[in-house]
NUTI-638483 format. One record per residue: x, y, z of N, C-alpha, C in turn; residue in one letter. Coordinates in pm, whole numbers, padded with zeros to 5 digits, always signed. Layout:
N
XYZXYZXYZA/...
This chain:
82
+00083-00118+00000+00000+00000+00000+00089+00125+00000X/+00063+00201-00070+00119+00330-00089+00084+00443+00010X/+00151+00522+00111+00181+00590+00210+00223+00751+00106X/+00117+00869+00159+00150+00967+00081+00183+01013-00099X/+00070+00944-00105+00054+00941-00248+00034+01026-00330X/+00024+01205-00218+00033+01316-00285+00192+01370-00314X/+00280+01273-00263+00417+01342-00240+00488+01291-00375X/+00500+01417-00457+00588+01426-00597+00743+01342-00539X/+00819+01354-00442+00948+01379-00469+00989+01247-00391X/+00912+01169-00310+00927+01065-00248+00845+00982-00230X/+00865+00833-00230+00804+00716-00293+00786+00595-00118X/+00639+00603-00129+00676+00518+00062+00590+00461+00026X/+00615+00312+00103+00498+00196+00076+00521+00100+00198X/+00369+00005+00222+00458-00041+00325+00354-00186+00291X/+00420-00273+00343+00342-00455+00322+00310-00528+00481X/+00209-00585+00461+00163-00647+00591+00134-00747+00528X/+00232-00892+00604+00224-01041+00600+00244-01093+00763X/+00130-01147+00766+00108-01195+00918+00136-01114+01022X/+00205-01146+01102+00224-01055+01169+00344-00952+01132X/+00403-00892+01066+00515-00848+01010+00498-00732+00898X/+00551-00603+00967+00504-00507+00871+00641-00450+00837X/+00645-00442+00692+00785-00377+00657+00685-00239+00593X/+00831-00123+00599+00806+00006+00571+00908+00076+00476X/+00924+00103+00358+01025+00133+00301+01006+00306+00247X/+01075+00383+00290+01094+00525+00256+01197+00572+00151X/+01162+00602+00022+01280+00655-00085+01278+00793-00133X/+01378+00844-00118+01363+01013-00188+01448+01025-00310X/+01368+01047-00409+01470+01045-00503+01473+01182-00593X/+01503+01257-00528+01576+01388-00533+01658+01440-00484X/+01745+01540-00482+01819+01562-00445+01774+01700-00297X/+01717+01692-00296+01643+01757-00200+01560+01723-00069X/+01603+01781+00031+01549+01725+00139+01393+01706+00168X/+01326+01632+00202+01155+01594+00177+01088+01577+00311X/+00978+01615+00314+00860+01477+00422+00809+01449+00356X/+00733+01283+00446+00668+01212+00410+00531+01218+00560X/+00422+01234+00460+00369+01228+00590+00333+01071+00614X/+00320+01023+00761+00300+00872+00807+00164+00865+00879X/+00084+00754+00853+00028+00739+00943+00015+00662+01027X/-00104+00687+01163-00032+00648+01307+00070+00576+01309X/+00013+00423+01316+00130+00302+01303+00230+00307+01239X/+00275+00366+01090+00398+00382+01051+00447+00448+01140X/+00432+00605+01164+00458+00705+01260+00580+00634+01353X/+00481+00559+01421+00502+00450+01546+00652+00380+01511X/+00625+00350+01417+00742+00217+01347+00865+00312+01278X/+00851+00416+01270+00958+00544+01273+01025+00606+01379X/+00973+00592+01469+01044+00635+01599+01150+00570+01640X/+01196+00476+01573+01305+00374+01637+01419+00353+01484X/+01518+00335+01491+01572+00328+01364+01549+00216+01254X/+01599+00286+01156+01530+00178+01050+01682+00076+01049X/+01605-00046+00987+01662-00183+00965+01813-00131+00840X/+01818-00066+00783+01844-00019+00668+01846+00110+00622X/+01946+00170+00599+01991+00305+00557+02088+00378+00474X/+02085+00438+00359+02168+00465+00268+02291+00579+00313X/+02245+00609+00430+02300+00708+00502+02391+00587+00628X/+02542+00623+00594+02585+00524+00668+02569+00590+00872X/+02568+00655+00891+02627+00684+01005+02413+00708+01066X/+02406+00659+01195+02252+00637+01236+02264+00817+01304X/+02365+00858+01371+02351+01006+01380+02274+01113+01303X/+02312+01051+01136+02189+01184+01046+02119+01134+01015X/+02050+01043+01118+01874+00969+01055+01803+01079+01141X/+01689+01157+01105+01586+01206+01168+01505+01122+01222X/+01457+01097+01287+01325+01021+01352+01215+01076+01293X/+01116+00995+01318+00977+01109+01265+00918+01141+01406X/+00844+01229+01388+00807+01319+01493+00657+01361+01447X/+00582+01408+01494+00446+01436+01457+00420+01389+01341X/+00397+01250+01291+00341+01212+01196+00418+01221+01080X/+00533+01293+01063+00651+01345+00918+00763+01322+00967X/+00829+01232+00855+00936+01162+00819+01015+01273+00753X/+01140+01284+00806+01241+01340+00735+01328+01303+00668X/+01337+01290+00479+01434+01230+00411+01543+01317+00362X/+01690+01280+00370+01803+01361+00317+01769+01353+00167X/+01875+01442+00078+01879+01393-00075+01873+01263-00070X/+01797+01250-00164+01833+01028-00219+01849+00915-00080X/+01814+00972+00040+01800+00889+00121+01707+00812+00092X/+01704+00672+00120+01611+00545+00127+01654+00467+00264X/+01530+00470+00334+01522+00382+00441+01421+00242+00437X/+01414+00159+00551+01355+00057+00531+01355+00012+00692X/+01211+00025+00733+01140-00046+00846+01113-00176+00862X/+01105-00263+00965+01054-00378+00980+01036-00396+01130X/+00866-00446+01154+00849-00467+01267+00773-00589+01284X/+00722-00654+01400+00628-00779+01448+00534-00705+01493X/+00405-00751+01427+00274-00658+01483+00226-00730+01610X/
């Protein structure tokens, strides 16, 4: 299912199999973006992602009120047990 489907500049989707929800966040611009999340993603953002194009976990933003903060061309990737 597609997450923010009004957002031109970044691409978020997320899959639910059993209990197990992955979340994948891509920006593919060179420009810094939000994504807005809802609740439960939100939730599953507050903690670091599984996966990050950004080596160092220091310049990951967390999300915070519902919006995800992506660097240029950052792509992240969530995974949780529901």
């Amino acid at each position: 299912m597609v997450v923010d489907e009004g957002n031109e500049k970044a691409f978020a989707f997320k899959r639910i199999l059993d209990n197990h929800v992955a979340f994948a966040a891509l920006n593919f611009t060179a420009d810094d973006v939000e994504v807005s999340l809802e609740d439960g993603i939100a939730a599953l953002c507050q903690s670091p992602p599984v996966i990050s194009n950004y080596e160092s976990l220091d310049d990951i933003a967390l999300a915070t009120g519902g919006i995800l903060k992506l660097k240029g061309y950052e792509g992240r990737l969530y995974i949780s047990s529901t």
